[in-house]
TORNUMAR-816270 format. One record per residue (C-alpha): residue number from 1; residue in three letters; z, y, x. Coordinates in steps of 0.1 Angstrom, whole numbers. Each point is the difference from the previous one (the first is absolute). Layout:
! residues N
NUDO   n res    c3    c2    c1
NUDO NUM Ala     Z     Y     X
...
This chain:
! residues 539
NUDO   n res    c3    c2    c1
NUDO   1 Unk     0     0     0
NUDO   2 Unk    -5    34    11
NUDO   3 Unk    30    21    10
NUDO   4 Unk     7    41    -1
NUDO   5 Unk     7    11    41
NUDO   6 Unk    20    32    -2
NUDO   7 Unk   -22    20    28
NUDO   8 Unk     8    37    10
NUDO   9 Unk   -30    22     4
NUDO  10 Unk   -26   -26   -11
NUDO  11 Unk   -25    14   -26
NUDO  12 Unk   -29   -19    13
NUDO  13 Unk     3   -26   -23
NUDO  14 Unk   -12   -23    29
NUDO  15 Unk    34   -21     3
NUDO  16 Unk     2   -35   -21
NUDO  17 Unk    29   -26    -1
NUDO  18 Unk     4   -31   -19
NUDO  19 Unk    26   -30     5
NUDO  20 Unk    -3   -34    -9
NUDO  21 Unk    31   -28     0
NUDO  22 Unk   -10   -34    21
NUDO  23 Unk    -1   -33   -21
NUDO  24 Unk    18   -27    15
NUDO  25 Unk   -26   -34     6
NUDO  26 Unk    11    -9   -36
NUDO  27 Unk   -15    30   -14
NUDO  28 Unk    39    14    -9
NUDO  29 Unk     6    37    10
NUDO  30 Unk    12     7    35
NUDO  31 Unk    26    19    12
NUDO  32 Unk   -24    16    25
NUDO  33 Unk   -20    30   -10
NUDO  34 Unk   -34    15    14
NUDO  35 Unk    -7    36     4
NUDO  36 Unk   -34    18     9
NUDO  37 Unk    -6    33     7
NUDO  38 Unk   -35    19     8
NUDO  39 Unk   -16    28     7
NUDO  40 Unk   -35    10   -14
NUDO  41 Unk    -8    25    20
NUDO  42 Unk    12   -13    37
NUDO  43 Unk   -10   -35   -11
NUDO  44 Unk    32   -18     8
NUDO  45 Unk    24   -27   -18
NUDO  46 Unk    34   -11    11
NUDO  47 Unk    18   -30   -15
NUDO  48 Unk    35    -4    -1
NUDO  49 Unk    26   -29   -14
NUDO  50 Unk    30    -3    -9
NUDO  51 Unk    29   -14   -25
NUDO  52 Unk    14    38   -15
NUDO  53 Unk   -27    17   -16
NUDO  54 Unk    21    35     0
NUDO  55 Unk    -6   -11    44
NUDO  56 Unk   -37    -9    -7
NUDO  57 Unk    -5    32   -18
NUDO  58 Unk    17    22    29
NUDO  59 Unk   -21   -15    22
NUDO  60 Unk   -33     7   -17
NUDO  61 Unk     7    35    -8
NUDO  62 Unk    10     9    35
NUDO  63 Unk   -33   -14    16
NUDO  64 Unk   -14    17   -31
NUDO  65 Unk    11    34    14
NUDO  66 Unk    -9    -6    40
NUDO  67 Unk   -38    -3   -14
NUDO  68 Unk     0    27   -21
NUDO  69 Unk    15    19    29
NUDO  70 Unk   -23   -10    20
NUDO  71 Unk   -30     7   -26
NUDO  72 Unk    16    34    -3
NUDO  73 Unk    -8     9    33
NUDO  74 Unk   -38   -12    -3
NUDO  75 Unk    -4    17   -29
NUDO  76 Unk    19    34    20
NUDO  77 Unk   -26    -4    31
NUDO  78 Unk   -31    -1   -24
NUDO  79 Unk    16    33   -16
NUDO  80 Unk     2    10    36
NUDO  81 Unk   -32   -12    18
NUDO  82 Unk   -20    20   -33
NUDO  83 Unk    14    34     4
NUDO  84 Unk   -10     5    37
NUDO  85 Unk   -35   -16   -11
NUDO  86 Unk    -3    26   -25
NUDO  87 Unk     9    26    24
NUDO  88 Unk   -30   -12    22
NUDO  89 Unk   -21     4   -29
NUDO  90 Unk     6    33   -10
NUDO  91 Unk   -33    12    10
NUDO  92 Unk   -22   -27   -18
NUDO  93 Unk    21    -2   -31
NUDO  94 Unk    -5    38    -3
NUDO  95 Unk   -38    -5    10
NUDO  96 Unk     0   -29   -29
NUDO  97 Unk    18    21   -26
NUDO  98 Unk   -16    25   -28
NUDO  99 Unk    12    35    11
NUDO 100 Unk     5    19   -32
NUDO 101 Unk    29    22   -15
NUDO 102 Unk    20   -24   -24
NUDO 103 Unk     8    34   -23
NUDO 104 Unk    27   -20   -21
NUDO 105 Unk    23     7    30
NUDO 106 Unk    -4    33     4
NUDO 107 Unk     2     8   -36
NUDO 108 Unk    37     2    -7
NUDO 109 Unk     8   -26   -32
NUDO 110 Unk    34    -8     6
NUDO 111 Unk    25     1   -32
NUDO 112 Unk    32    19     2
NUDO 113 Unk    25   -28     3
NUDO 114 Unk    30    18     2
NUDO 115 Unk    20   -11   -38
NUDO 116 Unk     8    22   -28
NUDO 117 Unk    33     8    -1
NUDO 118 Unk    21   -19   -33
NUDO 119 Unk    29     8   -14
NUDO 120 Unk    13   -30   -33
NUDO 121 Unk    34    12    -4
NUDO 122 Unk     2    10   -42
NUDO 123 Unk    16    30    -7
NUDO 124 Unk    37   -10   -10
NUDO 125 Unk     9     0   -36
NUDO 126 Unk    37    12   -12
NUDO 127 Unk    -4   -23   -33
NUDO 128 Unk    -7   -33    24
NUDO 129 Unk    30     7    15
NUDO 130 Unk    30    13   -23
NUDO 131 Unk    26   -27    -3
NUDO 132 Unk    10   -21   -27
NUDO 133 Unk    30     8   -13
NUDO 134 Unk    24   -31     1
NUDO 135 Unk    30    -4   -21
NUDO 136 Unk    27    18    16
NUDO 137 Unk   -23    29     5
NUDO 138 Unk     6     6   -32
NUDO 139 Unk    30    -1    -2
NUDO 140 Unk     0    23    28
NUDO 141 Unk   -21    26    -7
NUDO 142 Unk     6    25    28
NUDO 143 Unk   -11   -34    20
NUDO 144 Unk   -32    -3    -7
NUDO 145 Unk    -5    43    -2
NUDO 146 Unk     5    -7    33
NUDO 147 Unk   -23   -26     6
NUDO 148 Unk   -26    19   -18
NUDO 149 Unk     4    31    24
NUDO 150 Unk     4   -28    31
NUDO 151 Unk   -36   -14    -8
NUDO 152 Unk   -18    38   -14
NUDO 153 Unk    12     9    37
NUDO 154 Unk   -13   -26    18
NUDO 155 Unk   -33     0   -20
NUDO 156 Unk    -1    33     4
NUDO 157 Unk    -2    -5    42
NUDO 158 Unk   -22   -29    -5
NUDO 159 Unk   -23    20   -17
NUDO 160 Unk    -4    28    26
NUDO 161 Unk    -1   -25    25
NUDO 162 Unk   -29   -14   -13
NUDO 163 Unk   -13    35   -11
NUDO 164 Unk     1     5    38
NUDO 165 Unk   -17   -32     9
NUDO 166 Unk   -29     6   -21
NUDO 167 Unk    -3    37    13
NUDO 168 Unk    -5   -15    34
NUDO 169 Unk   -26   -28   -11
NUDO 170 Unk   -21    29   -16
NUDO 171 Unk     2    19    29
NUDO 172 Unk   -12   -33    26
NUDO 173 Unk   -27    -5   -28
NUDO 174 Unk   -10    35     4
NUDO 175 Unk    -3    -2    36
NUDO 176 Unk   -14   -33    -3
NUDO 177 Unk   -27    13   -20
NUDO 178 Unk    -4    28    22
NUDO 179 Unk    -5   -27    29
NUDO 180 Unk   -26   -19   -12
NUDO 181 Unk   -22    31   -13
NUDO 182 Unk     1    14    34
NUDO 183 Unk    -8   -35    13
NUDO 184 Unk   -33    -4   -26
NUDO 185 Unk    -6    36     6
NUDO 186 Unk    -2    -5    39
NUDO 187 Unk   -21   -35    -4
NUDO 188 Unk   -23    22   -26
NUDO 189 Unk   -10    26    30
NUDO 190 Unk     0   -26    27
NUDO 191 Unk   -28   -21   -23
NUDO 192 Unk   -14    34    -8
NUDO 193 Unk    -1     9    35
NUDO 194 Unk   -16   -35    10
NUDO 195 Unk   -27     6   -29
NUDO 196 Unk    -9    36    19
NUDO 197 Unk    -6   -14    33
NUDO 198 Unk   -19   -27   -11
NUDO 199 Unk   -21    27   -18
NUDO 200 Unk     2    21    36
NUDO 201 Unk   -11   -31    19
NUDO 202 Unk   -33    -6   -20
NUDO 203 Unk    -8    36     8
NUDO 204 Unk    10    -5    38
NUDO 205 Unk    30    23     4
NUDO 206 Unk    15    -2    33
NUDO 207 Unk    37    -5   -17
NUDO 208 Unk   -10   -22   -17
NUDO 209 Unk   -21   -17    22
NUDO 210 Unk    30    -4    22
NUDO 211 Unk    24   -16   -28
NUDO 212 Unk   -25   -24   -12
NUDO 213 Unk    -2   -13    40
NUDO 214 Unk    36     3     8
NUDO 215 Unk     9   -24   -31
NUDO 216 Unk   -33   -24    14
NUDO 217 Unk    23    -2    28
NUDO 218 Unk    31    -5   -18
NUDO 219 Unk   -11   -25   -24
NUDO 220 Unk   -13   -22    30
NUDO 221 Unk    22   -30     2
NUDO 222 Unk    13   -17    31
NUDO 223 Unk    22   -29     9
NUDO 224 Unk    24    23    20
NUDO 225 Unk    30    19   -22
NUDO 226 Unk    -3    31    16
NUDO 227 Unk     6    36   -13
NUDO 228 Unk   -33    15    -2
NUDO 229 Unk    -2    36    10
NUDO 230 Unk   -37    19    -2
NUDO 231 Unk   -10    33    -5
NUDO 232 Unk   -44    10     4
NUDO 233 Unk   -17    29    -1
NUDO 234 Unk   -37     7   -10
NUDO 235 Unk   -19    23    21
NUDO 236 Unk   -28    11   -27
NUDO 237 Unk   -25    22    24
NUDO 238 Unk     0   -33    26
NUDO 239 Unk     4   -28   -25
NUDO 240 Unk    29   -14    23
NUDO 241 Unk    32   -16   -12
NUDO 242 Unk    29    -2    24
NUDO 243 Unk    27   -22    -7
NUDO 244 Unk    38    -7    14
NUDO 245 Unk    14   -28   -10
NUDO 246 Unk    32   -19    14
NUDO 247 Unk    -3   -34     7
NUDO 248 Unk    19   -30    -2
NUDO 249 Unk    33     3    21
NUDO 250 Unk    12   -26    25
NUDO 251 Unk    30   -16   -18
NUDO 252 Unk   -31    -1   -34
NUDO 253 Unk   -13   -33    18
NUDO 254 Unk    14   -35    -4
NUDO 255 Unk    24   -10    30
NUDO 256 Unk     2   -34   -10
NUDO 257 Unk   -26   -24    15
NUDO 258 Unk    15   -32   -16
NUDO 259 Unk    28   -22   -12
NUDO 260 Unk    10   -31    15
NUDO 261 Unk    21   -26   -15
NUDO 262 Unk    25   -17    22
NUDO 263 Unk     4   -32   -16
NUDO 264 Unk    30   -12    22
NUDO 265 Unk    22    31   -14
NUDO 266 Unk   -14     4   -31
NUDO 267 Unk    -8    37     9
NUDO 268 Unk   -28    26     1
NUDO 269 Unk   -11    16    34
NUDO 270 Unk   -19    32    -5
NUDO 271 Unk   -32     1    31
NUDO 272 Unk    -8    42     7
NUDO 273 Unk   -37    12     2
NUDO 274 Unk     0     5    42
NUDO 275 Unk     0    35     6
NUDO 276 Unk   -35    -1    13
NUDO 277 Unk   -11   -18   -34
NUDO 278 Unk    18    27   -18
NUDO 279 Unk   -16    29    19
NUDO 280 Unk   -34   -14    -6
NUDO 281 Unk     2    -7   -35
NUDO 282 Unk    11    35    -3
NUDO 283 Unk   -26    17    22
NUDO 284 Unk   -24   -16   -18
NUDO 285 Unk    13     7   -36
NUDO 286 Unk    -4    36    12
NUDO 287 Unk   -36     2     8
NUDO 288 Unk    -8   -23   -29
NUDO 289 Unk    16    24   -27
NUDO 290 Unk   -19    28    16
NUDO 291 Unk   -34   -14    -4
NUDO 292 Unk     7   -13   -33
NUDO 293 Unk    12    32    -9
NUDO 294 Unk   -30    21    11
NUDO 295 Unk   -21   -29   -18
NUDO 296 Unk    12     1   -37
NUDO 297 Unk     1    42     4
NUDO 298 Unk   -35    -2     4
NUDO 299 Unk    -6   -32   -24
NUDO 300 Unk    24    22   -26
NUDO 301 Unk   -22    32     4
NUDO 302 Unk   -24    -4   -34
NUDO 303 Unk   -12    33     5
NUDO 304 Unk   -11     4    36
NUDO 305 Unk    18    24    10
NUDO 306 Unk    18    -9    35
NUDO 307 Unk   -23    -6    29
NUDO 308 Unk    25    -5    25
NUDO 309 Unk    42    -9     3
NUDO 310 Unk    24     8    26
NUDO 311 Unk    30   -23     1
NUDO 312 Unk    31     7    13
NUDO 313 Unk    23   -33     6
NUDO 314 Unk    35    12    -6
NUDO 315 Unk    39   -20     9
NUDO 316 Unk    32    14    -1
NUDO 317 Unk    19   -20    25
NUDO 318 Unk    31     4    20
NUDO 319 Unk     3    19    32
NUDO 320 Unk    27   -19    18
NUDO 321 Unk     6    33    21
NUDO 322 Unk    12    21   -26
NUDO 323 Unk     9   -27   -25
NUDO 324 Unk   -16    15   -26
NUDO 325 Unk   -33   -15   -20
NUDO 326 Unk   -35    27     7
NUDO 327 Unk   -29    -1   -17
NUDO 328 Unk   -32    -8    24
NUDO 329 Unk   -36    -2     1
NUDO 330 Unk   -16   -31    18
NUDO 331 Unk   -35    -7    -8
NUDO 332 Unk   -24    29   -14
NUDO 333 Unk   -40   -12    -7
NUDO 334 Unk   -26    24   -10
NUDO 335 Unk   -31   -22   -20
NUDO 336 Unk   -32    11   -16
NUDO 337 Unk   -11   -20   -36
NUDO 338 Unk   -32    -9    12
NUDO 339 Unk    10   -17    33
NUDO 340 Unk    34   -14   -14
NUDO 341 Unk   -14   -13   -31
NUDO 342 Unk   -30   -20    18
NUDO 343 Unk    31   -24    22
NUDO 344 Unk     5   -35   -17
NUDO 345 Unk    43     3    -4
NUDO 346 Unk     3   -40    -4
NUDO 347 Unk   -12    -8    39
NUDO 348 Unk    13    34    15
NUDO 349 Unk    31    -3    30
NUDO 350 Unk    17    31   -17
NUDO 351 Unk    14    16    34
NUDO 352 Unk   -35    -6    16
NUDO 353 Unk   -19    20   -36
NUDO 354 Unk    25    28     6
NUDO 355 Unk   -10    -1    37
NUDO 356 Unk   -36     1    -8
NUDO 357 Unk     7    30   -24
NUDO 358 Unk    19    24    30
NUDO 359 Unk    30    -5   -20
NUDO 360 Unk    35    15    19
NUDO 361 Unk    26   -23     6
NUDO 362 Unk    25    -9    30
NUDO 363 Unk   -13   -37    17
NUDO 364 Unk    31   -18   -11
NUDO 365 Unk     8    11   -44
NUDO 366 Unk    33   -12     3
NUDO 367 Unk    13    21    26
NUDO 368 Unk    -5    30   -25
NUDO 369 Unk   -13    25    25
NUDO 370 Unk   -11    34   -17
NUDO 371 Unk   -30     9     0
NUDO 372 Unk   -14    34    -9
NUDO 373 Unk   -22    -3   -36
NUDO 374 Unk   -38     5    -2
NUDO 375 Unk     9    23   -29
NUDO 376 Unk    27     7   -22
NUDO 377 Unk     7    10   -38
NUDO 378 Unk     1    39     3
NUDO 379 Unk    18    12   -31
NUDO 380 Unk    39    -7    -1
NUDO 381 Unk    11   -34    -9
NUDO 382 Unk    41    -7     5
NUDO 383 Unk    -8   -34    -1
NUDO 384 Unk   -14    -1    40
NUDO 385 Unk     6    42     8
NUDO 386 Unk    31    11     3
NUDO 387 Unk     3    44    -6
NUDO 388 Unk   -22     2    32
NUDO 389 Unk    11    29    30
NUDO 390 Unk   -27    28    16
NUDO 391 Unk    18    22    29
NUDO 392 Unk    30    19     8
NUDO 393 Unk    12    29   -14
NUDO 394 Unk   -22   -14   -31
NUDO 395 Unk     9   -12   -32
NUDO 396 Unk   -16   -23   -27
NUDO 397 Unk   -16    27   -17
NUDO 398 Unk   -24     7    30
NUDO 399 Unk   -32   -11    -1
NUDO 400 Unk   -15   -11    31
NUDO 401 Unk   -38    -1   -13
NUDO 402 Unk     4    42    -6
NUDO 403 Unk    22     8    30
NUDO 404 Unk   -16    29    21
NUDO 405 Unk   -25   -19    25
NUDO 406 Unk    23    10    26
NUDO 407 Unk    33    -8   -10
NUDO 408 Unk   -23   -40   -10
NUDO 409 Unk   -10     7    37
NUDO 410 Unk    33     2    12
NUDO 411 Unk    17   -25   -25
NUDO 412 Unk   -24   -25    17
NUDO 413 Unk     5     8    34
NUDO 414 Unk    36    -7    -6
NUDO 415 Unk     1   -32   -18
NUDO 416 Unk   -30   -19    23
NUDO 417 Unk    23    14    33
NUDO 418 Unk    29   -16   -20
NUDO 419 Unk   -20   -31    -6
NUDO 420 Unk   -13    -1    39
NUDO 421 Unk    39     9    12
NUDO 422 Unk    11   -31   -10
NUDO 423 Unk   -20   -21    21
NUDO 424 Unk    -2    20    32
NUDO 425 Unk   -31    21    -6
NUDO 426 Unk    -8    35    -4
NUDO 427 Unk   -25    25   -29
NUDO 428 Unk   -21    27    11
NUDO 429 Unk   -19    26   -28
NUDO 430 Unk   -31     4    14
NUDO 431 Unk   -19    20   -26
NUDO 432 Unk    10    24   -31
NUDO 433 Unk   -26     6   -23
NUDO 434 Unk    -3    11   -35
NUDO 435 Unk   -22   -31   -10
NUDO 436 Unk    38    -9   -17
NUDO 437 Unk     8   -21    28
NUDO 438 Unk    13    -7    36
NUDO 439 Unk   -10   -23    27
NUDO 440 Unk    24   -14    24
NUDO 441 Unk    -3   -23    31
NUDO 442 Unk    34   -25     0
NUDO 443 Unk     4   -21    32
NUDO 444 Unk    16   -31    -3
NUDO 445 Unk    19   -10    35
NUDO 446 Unk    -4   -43    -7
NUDO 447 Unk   -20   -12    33
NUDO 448 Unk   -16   -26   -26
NUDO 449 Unk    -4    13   -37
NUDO 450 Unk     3    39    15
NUDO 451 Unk   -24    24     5
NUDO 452 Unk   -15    31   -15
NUDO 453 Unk     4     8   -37
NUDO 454 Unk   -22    22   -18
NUDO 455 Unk    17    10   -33
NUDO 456 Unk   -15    25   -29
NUDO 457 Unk    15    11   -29
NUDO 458 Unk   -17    14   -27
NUDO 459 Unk    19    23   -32
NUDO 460 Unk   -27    -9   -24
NUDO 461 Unk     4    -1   -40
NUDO 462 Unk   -29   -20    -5
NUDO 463 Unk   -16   -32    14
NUDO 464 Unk    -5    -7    35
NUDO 465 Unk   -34   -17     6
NUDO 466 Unk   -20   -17    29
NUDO 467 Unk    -9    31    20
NUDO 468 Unk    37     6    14
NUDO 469 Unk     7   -37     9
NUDO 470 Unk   -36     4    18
NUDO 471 Unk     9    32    17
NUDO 472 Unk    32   -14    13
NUDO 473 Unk   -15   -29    18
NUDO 474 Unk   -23    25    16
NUDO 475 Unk    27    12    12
NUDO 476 Unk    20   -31     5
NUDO 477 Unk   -30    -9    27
NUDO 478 Unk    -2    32    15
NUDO 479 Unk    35     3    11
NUDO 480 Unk     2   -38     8
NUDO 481 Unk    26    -2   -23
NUDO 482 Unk    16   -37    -9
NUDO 483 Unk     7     8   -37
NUDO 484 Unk    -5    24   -28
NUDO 485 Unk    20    15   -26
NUDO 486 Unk   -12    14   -33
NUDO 487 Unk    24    17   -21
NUDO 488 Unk    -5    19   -32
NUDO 489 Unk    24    11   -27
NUDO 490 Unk   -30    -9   -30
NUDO 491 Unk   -19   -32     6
NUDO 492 Unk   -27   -25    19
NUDO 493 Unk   -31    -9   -20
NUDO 494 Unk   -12   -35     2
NUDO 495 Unk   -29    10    23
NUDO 496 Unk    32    14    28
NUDO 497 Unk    15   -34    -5
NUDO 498 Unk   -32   -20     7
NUDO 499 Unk    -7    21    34
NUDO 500 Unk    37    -7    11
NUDO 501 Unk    -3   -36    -6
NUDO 502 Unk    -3   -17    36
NUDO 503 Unk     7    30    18
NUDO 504 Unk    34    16    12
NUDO 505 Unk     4    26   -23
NUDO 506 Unk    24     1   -26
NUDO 507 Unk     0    21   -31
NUDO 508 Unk    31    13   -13
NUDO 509 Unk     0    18   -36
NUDO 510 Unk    27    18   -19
NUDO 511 Unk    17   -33    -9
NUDO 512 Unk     7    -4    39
NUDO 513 Unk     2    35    12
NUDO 514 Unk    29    -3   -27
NUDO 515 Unk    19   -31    20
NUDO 516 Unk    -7    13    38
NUDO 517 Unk    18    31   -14
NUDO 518 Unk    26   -19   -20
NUDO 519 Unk     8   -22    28
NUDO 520 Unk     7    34    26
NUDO 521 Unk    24    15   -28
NUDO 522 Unk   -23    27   -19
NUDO 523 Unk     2    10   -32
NUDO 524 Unk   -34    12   -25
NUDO 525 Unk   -24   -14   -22
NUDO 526 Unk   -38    -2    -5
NUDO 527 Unk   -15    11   -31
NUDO 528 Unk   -41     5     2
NUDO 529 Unk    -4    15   -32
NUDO 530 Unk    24    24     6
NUDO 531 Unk   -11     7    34
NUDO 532 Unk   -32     8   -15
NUDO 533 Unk    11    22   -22
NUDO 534 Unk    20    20    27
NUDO 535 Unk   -30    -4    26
NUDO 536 Unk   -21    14   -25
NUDO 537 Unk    26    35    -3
NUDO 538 Unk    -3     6    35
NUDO 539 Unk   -34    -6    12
């Protein structure tokens, strides 16, 4: 007959028992009874005997529970062994997968669950509760006028207590009430406000061309529970997106490689990723999310309107010298649609496609080296720029795109001798001009990486094309000069970013002339329209 095994933890299903008494060579029943016990699923059976079935049975269900322990931790390892797979596969899932807005999750649906108030207690009634007069009451009379003042008093103070009680049950239905307007009156604007931008992105605004991408990105689902952190911007006139977006921290990546089972002890041994496993897996995940990123912005955009992307890999990790956590940039890639579009994803090595694209990274992800961004989001975000700093003596209301052009000259001078101090080498103005700009020649002191700088910066309000990045190599090659330095408090067009590509000059916009100032303690802003409007007053 088959037999119950009491086993903790089992929901398999895969155990079965059954026991059977011996018959003696007469055919009478034994005192001897028969016990098996199997596992489907590891494809085992045990038999046991004995005289004491309450024995035979302990001794079923405790091999019972050493195989589903043991099953436990094969069905734990395939958990395990598919989550790091998945994480491989990030970039031809993503490749595989229909990139469209699932709008049901940004429209807001939810119900107001917080419960109206309720309040049962009946108002008390003096007649329910007068007493009965009994036999020496009245007898007594001036007894029971007492008892009839006794109980007027006391319903009297139940009354007002329950007077009271209801007061404050209208007043929490009031509020509750109150509460659950404002919340359908908040979900009614948001849904209204979804409805507008949908109606903006047919018509390609560039707000709303930026919210319909950014949710592209946040809808995009990964095996990795990590906090995801974007903000874009569209630049209309160049048909360029940039995006930041922080990746997946360190401690967002499985540590666990497997789980052995020590059958001797009855106990679970957990086997670590190797750090060099680990630091793979997570290099990797990092280049992978950018391509697959860049590829379902472009896949997402019905209406043609981004020809290239600049993405800016993001991590907030923890700087062991100052024990506190910093938010860095370590990977920044630059594509075109055409040339991007026209790779085959499913075969690519990720780090070697970024490569091939002149994408910016340090050689080794998981070191977190910062690197300096291709481009940056120019308009104030809090989520990745903190109140930025411009100069001393200045204040946040300054803005550094309408300074005078000699008090910029100046402002420039300082910070790039500030910039240079710091590693031994020294900043010379060489020219003032009124073209809005200054040229300096830095000297770096390293006998390996050193050499002569050529740096220009450029107070512009509007677009900085081709023609400066090719009139600072001219110079870059007439004054021998190891590296170049474009600065400009506006921005680079696509056509400056192309010429830099391969060469050592890098372009710094607003975003970064921002940070180099931030970092050497300045206070300011840059506002272009503004500055335009200020520029305009004084020419």
């Amino acid at each position: 007959m088959q037999v119950d095994v009491n086993v903790e933890g089992d929901k398999s299903g895969l155990i079965e028992a059954e026991v059977h008494r011996q018959l003696t060579p007469s055919g009478r029943p034994s005192s001897r009874i028969t016990g098996y016990v199997r596992h489907r699923g590891l494809n085992v059976e045990r038999k046991f005997i004995e005289n004491d079935l309450s024995v035979l049975q302990e001794q079923l269900t405790d091999q019972a529970q050493k195989w589903v322990d043991e099953w436990d931790i094969i069905e734990k390892n395939k958990e395990m062994k598919t989550k790091p797979e998945n994480i491989k596969d990030i970039l031809v899932d993503g490749v595989k997968t229909e990139v469209a807005v699932n709008w049901e999750k940004v429209e807001k649906k939810d119900l107001f669950i917080k419960e109206k108030p309720i309040f049962e207690e009946l108002e008390p009634r003096l007649e329910e509760t007068l007493p009965k007069p009994k036999i020496w009451d009245k007898l007594i009379k001036s007894r029971y006028r007492k008892l009839l003042v006794d109980q007027k008093q006391s319903y009297g103070e139940a009354l007002k207590t329950w007077k009271e009680e209801k007061r404050i049950y209208e007043d929490e239905v009031k509020n509750w009430e109150k509460e659950k307007l404002e919340f359908e009156k908040q979900q009614l604007e948001y849904n209204e406000k979804v409805k507008n931008l949908r109606a903006e992105y047919e018509e390609s605004k560039p707000r709303a061309i930026e919210w319909y991408l950014q949710i592209v990105l946040e809808q995009s689902s990964y095996p990795l529970d990590f906090k995801k952190k974007i903000a874009v911007e569209y630049k209309d006139d160049e048909k360029l997106l940039i995006v930041e977006y922080f990746l997946p921290c360190i401690e967002d990546f499985p540590k666990v490689k497997e789980i052995k089972y020590l059958k001797s002890r009855g106990e679970e041994k957990e086997v670590p990723f190797s750090e060099r496993e680990l630091n793979s897996l997570y290099e990797a995940t990092f280049y992978k999310i950018t391509l697959r990123s860049i590829y379902e912005l472009f896949r997402a955009d019905v209406k043609g309107v981004i020809d290239s992307i600049v993405f800016n890999g993001w991590v907030n990790n923890l700087n062991k010298a100052v024990g506190k956590r910093q938010d860095v940039c370590i990977l920044s890639l630059m594509v075109d649609k055409e040339g991007f579009m026209d790779i085959n994803l499913l075969e690519v090595d990720a780090k070697a496609c970024f490569k091939q694209f002149q994408g910016v990274s340090a050689s080794q992800l998981n070191v977190l080296t910062p690197i300096p961004p291709i481009l940056r989001i120019s308009k104030e975000d809090k989520r990745f720029i903190e109140g930025q700093a411009v100069g001393q003596g200045l204040d946040d209301s300054v803005n550094i795109a309408a300074m005078n052009w000699q008090d910029f000259e100046y402002l420039i001078r300082e910070v790039f001798e500030r910039e240079f101090a710091s590693i031994g080498g020294e900043v010379r103005v060489t020219q003032s001009s009124r073209d809005k700009g200054v040229d300096a020649v830095a000297f770096d002191p390293d006998p390996i990486r050193g050499g002569k700088v050529i740096v220009q910066a450029k107070r512009y309000t509007n677009t900085v094309h081709i023609e400066s990045a090719r009139a600072l190599y001219g110079i870059m090659q007439d004054e021998g000069a190891m590296k170049g330095i474009l600065i400009t408090t506006s921005d680079f067009g696509k056509d400056a970013y192309d010429f830099a590509k391969n060469k050592p000059i890098s372009l710094l916009n607003g975003g970064n002339l921002l940070s180099m100032l931030h970092k050497h303690g300045y206070r300011g802003k840059i506002d272009i329209t503004e500055a335009r409007e200020l520029l305009k007053e004084t020419d």
